[in-house]
FIZASE-10937 format. One record per residue (C-alpha): residue in three letters; x, y, z. Coordinates in steps of 0.1 Angstrom, whole numbers, plus 5000, padded with zeros to 4 digits. Example, Ala and Ser with C-alpha at 12.3 -4.5 7.8 and 13.67 -1.06 7.14 Angstrom:
ALA512349555078SER513749895071
This chain:
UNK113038925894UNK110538665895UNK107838505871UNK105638235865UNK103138095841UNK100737795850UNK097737645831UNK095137355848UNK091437315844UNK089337325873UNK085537195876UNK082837155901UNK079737205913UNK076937455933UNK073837375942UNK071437605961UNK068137315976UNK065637395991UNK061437265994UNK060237475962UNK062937625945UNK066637445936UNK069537555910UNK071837295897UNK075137475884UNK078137275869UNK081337445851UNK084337305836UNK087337585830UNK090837655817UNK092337875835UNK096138025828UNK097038295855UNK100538445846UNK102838725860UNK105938885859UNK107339085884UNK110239335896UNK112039425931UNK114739675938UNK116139795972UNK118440075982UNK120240156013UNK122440406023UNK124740506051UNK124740866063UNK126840806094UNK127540536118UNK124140646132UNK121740736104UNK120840546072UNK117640616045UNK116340376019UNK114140286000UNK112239925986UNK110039905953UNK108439645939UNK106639585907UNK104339305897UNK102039265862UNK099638985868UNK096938825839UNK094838595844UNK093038445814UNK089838215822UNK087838045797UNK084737825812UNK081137655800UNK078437655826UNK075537495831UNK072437595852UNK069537395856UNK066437575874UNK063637355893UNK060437425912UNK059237155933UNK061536895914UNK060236985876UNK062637175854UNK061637515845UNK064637585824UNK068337495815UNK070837765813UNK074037715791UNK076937985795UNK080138035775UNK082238245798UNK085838445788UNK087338645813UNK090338865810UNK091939035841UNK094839245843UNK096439365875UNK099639585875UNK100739655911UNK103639925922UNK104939915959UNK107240155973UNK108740166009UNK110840436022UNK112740476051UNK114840646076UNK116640536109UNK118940726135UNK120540596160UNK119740796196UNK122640656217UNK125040356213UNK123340116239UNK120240046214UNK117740366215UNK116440446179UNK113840636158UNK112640506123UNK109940666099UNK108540476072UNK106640556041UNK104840266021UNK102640365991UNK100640095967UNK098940135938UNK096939845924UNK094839885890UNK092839575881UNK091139545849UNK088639275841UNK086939155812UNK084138915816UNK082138825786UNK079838565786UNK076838405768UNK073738235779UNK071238045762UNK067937885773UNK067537535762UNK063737565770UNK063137875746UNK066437885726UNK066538275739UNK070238385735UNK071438645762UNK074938835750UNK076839025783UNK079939225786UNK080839235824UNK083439435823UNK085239675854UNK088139915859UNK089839935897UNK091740185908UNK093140105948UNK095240315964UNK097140326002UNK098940496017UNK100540496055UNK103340676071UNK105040576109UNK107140676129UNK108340376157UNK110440466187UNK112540216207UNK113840316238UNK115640096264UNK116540126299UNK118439896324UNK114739886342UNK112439886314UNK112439846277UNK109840116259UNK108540136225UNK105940356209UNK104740486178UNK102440626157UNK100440536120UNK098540696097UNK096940476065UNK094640616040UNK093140386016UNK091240455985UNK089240265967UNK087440355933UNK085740115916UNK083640135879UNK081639795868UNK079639805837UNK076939605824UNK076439615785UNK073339355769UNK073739295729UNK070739395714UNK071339235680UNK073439555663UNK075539665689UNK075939665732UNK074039875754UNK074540005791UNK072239845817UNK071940065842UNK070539825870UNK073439625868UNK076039895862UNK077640055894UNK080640335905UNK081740275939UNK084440525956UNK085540465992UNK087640616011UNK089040546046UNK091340746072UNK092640486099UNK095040676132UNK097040486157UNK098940476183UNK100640246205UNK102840206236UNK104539876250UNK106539806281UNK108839536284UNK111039416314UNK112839136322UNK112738966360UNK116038796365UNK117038506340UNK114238356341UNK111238586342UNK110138816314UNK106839046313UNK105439246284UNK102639476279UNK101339686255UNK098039926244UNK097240016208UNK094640286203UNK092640296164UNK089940506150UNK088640516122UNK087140766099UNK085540666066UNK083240716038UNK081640516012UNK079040625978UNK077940585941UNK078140925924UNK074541125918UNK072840855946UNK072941055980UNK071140715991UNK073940535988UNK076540756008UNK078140526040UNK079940756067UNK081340556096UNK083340686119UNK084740456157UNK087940426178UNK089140106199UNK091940056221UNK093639686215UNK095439556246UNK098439266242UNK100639126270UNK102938836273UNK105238646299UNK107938426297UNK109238166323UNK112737966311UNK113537846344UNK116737676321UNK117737606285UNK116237336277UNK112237456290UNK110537726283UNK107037856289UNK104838156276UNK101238296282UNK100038546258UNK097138736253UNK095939006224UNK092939126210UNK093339246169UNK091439386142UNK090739256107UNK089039526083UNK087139366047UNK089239396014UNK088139605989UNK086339365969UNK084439266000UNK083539626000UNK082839705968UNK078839665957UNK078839575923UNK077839265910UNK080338995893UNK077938785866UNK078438405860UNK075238415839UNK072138695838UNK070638505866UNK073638445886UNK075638715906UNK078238745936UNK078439115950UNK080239295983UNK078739506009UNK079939856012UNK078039826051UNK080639566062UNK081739626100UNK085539476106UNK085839166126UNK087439156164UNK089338856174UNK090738756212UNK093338536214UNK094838386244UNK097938106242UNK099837896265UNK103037756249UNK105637516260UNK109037446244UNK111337186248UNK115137266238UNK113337466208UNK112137106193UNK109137006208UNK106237226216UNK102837186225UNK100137476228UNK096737556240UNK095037846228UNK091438016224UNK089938246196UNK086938436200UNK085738686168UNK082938926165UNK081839006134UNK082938736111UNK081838726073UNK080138506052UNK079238386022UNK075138386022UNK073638245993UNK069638345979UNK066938305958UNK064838565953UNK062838605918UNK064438415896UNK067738495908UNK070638335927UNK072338605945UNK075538535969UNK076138845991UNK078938916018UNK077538966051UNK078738996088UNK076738676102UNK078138516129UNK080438526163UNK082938226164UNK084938066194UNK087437776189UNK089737626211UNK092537406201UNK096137256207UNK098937286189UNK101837046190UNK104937096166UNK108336886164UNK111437016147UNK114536876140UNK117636796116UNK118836436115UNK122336296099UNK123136696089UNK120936666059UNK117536576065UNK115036866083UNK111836786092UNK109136926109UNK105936766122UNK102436976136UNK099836846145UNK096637056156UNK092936986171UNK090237206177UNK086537236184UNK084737536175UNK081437676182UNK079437966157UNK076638176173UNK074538346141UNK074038736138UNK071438706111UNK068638466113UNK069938266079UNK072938126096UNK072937786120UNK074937756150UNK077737516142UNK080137246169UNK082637116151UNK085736886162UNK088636906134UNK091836826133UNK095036866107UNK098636786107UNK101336796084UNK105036696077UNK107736866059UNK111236736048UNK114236886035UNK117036676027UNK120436826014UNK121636665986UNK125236795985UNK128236875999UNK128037255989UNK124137316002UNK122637375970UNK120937115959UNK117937005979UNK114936745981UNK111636835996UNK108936586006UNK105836806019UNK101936596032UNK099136776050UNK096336646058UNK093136846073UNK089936676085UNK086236786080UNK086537156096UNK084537486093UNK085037796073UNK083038076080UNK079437916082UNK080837606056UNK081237326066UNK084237126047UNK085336766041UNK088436666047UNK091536786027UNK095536646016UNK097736735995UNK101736535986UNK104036785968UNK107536655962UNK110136865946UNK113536985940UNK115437345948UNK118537485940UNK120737775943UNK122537875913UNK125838135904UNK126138225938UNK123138165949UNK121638445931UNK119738235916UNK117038015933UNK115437705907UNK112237535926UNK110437215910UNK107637105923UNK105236805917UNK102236935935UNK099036775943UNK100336395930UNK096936215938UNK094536475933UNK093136495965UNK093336915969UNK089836935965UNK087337165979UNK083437005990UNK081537136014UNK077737286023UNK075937546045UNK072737666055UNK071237986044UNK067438026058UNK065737726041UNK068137656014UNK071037406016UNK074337565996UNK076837275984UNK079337275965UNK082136995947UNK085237175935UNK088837045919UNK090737305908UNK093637075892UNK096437165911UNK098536835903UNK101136945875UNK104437045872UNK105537395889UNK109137575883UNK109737875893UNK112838095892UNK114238395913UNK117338575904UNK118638845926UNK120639145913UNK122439355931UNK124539355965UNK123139145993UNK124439346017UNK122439596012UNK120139656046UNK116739706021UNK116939306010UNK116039176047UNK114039506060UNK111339446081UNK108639636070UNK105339696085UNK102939746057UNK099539456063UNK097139656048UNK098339606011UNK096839276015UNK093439426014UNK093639535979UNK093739175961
């Protein structure tokens, strides 16, 4: 069981500049996310070579958010008009999980078969009412925002492992459907009651098939040498559209074969050195997807992009270790595709859209040190640099070089003879980088805190201090065309955290550490 309940009050700032046309936005909130949540796994033994089980997992989240806006609209550096908003949002967001599996045991030197079913269900419901008035005119606008989610995916495997004294083998196969409806409506108060507006009011459904298959060779070359290869073949079926709007209707269908391969040299125990290489795929979340438009105020909207392509990223590393303590790394990331954030001004009307805009390379170094001094005290210290270049895919982007850098240290000291008790001192520390086509200042963050395991251990009591000088703060600017998009934002994250875990049940039980290969619930946030 787990559960937690926080309160802070962020504020900041957006501005969109340009020549003729600026907008000036400030907001102060409260927000109070909370949740509540549930796991329970099963395992049982068949034989000394088969076992089936199962993992679920329930979580209720809510998160309450009151805020006051304001919006101040200039052409050529005279006011036209100040905007003040009173917004309440209300979202709820029950989410069930269930795993399922089965594995056999082919042999008794290590060949297996597993098949695994995962299903989620995620149904957020938000309520975002707001109102504006116009200091200029004293005009009072009245909104109700308001949308129903229903996300649902599902994926079936089947994984198997088969080694030989000359070569170790593994394949598989995958099938994931996701489906994704979505309802936003739009209601203006027209002095006796609320009434649908039906340019701002949208039903979304999406649905998307996604087949793969994959084979891997592995094979070791002595002691010392060890080789790795493997192919993954995707494709993709899917289909987005707004009821009674043939216009709208998305079909998409393409296939892609993602190579990886690895090797090893340990020429002894103490050294050891890696070179890997593997190409991946990263499809939009749902609420990237998803065209309707999320109001701040009637003139003020952030929307997805049902035409999203995913993103393709290349990665190549070289990584040294030194008795498992040391290591440094070199590595290189090239991505197609990437999203952004691009920000307009178009009648009136600040829009922020997501878009595929530009290709990105960065190449970097990694360097990590680990180790446990006296028998209580575990630290580890990383350190990483980079320089990264962005080439635009739409004209409103600019090309980016940007040096950055970040490291960070983290300490765990025991603070008793039985191991339960424990201090942890955590810093990082990022300097001016780039996010998509943003371009942020520097970051750091101090959290000190306590953790403890309790009756057994079956209980686990975490205290945190985070963000003790306020400096988790988020500033940063880009450029969209011939606007400038900035933006000042401290979302209070210095307070007092606890959090508590209790786990019921037998530990033993092979469901609590299962490995389970189930990424794409992470698009349905």
């Amino acid at each position: 069981m787990r559960q937690y309940n926080v309160a802070y009050k962020p504020e900041g700032t957006r501005n969109l500049l340009s020549d003729t046309n600026s907008v000036y936005t400030s907001e102060k909130r409260k927000d109070a996310p909370d949740a509540l949540g549930v796991n329970y796994s099963f395992d049982y033994k068949i034989n000394e070579k088969q076992n089936i089980g199962f993992i679920y997992d329930f979580g209720n989240q809510h998160y309450n958010m009151d805020a006051r806006g304001i919006s101040r609209y200039e052409t050529k550096s005279v006011a036209d008009s100040t905007l003040i908003t009173q917004q309440r949002q209300r979202w709820t967001t029950p989410t069930h999980t269930l795993n399922a599996y089965y594995d056999i045991k082919l042999d008794s030197i290590g060949k297996k078969l597993s098949f695994t079913g995962n299903y989620l269900n995620n149904s957020p419901e938000k309520i975002n009412d707001f109102s504006t008035i116009n200091t200029v005119n004293n005009n009072e606008a009245i909104i109700k925002n308001n949308s129903k989610m229903k996300y649902a995916i599902f994926s079936a495997q089947s994984d198997l492992t088969l080694p030989y004294k000359w070569l170790n083998i593994e394949t598989g196969l995958k099938y994931t459907l996701l489906d994704n409806k979505s309802d936003v409506g739009y209601f203006d108060f027209d002095g006796t009651g609320y009434v649908l507006n039906p340019d701002n009011t949208n039903v979304f459904h999406y649905k998307e098939h996604n087949y793969a298959a994959y084979v891997s060779f592995q094979k070791d070359f002595g002691e010392k040498w060890s080789a790795k290869a493997g192919l993954r073949y995707e494709y993709t079926s899917l289909q987005g559209f707004t009821p009674n709007d043939e216009s709208s209707k998305i079909e998409k269908q393409y296939g892609k074969i993602f190579p990886t391969a690895y090797i090893s040299y340990k020429p002894n125990s103490n050294h050891s050195l890696t070179l890997n290489y593997s190409k991946r795929i990263d499809r939009p979340d749902f609420q990237s997807l998803n065209p309707f438009r999320w109001y701040t105020n009637p003139y003020m909207y952030y929307t997805g992009n049902p035409a999203l392509q995913p993103s393709f990223n290349d990665n190549v590393e070289l990584n040294y270790s030194y008795k498992g303590k040391l290591t440094f790394g070199l590595y290189n990331q090239y991505t197609q595709n990437k999203t952004s954030n691009i920000a307009r001004f178009s009648n009136g009307i600040y829009s922020n859209l997501t878009e595929n805009g530009y290709d990105q390379n960065r190449t970097g170094i990694n360097i990590g040190y680990y180790n446990t001094f006296f028998k209580i005290w575990e630290t580890s210290v990383n350190a990483n640099g980079s320089y990264t270049k962005t080439k635009p895919t739409i004209p409103e982007l600019e090309k980016l070089k940007v040096y950055s850098m970040s490291y960070s240290f983290y300490n765990t000291i025991t603070l008793n003879e039985n191991k339960t008790w424990f201090l942890m001192l955590n810093f990082w520390h990022s300097l001016p980088f780039t996010y998509a086509n943003i371009k942020l200042k520097d970051q750091l963050e101090f959290s000190p805190g306590i953790k403890t395991s309790l009756f057994d251990k079956k209980l686990q009591v975490n205290f945190v201090i985070s963000d003790v000088f306020k400096t988790l703060k988020n500033n940063g600017y880009s450029y969209n065309g011939n606007f400038r998009s900035e933006f000042n934002q401290y979302n209070d994250y210095r307070g007092f955290k606890l959090s508590l875990t209790y786990s019921f049940g037998n530990k033993k039980v092979k469901g609590v550490n299962k490995n389970i290969d189930f990424k794409e619930q992470s698009r349905a946030n």
